[in-house]
N, C-alpha and C positions, 0 to 999 in steps of 0.2 A: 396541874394536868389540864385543867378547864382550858388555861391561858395558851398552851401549848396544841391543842385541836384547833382553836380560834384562829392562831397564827402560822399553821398549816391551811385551813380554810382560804385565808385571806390571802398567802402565796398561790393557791391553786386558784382561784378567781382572778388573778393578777395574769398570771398566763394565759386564760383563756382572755381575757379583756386584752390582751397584746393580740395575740390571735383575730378578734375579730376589727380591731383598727387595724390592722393586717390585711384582711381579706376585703374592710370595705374600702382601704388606699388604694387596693389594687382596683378595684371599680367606680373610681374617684367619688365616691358618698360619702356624705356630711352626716354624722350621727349627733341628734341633739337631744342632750339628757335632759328631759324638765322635771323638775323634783318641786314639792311645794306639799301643804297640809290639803285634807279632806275638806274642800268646799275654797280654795284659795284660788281658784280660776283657771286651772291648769288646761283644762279642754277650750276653754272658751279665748284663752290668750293663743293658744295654738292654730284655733280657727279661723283669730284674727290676723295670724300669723301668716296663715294659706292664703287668705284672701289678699295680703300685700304682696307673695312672693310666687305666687302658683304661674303667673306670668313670666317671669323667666328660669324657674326650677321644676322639675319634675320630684314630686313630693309623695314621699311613700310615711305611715304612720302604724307605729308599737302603743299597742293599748294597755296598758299595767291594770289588772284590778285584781283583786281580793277574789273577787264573785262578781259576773253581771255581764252585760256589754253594754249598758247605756250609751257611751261614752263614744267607742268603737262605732256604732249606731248613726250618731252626729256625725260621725269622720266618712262614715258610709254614703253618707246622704249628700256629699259632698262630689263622689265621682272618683275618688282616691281610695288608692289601695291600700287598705287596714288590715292585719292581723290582731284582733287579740288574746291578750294573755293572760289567763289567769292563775293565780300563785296557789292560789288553793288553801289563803289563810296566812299564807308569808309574806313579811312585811316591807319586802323586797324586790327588786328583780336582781338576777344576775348574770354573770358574763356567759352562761353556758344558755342561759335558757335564750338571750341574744343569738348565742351560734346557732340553735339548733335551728330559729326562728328564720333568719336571715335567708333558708334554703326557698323560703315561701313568694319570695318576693325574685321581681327578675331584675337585678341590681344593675343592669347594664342601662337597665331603660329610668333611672334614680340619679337622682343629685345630690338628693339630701332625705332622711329619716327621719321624724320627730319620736321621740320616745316618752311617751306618757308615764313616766315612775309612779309608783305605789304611794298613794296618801299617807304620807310618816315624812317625820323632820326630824329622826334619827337613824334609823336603819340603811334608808338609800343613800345617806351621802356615805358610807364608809366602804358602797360596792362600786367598782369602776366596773364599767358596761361595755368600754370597748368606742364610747363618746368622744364624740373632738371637741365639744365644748359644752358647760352646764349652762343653763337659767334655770335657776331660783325663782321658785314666786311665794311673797307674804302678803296676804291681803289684811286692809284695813282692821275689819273686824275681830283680827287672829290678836290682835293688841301690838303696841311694840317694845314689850321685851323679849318678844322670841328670840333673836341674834343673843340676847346676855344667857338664854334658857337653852337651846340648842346651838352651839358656835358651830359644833364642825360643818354642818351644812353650809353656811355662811361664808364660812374658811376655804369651801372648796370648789365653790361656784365661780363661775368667771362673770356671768351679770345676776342682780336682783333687782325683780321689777316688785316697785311696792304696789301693788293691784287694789284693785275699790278703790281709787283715791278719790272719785266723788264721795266715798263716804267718811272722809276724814275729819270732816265737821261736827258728823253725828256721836262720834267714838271719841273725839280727843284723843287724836291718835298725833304721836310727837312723831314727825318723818325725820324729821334733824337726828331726832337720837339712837333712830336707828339706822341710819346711814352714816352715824359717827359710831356706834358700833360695830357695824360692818365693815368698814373703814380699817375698825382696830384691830378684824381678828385674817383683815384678808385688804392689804394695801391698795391691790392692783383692782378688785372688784368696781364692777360697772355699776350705776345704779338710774334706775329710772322708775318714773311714776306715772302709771298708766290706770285705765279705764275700758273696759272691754265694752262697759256703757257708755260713755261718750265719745272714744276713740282716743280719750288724751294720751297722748304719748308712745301710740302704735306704731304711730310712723317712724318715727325716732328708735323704737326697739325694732321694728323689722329690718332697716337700716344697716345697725349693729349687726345683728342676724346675717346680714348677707353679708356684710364685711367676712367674718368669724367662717361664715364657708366659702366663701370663693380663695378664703388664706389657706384652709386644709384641705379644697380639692386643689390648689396649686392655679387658681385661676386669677390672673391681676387684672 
């Protein structure tokens, strides 16, 4: 019975997540899922992400938390239009709380959306949000067998940037083996190694970034 609520759940979040890739093709907006653990650099990689792209994107931002607006805050201070949202303890977002959210923003004057997911590297990857493309982030210090400890995440992201990598020295942290893990649970997966402190490899993931939207707003 358990497995059978779960897999009604999971149909009914499926059509809403059609729904709102629905509603934002029709107003040619890029929704970008970022998923990654508590403290893996998800706001700060996204920041650095504005700061590459703000110039030829009009950039709207979904704040995920548990509790708080820290985060939302940073994105505020920035001049951009942030809603956020919080779960109220769920470890999640999902495709309805996307629709209802969507109404808040004036989509016409939008290119693209970042969406801040909930700190968990299990529960977000199993919700489709209605996203045209994930990035994954695993920061240094997370260790690297998370990819062998959590795959679906891994499995279902289209890039993984491995983050802190200035700090890879200090951790002994193997990037080979987690990007031949990643590798193993997801072929096509992108992989880069960035630094929101020194800037290594931002350019190179904003890049990508704008590839990944100009292919889903239909722009060449």
């Amino acid at each position: 019975m358990e497995i059978k609520v779960m897999h009604q759940v999971m149909e009914w979040n499926e059509d809403v997540s059609d729904a709102v890739k629905a509603e934002l093709a029709s107003h040619k907006v890029c929704l970008v899922n970022v998923l990654g653990s508590p403290g893996a650099g998800k706001t700060s990689t996204i920041v650095a992400l504005i700061d590459r792209l703000r110039e030829k994107y009009r950039i709207g931002v979904i704040e995920g938390d548990i509790a708080g607006q820290i985060d939302a805050d940073k994105i505020h201070a920035l001049g951009l239009p942030v809603v956020q949202l919080d779960t109220d303890g769920a470890c999640h977002i999902e495709a309805m709380s996307i629709q209802h959210i969507l109404k808040e923003f004036d989509l016409d004057s939008l290119d693209v959306l970042f969406v801040e997911n909930i700190g968990n590297l299990v529960c977000p990857a199993e919700f489709n949000i209605g996203e045209s493309f994930r990035l994954a982030l695993l920061s240094v210090p997370e260790g690297d067998d998370k990819v062998e400890k959590y795959p679906l995440m891994f499995a279902t992201t289209d890039a993984l940037a491995i983050n802190k990598y200035d700090l890879k020295e200090y951790f002994g942290f193997d990037d080979a083996r987690v990007e031949a893990n990643a590798r193993g649970v997801n072929p096509d997966v992108t992989v880069f190694r960035v630094s929101s402190r020194d800037g290594l490899g931002l350019d190179e993931l904003a890049d990508w970034v704008a590839q990944r939207i100009d292919a889903s707003r239909g722009v060449c």
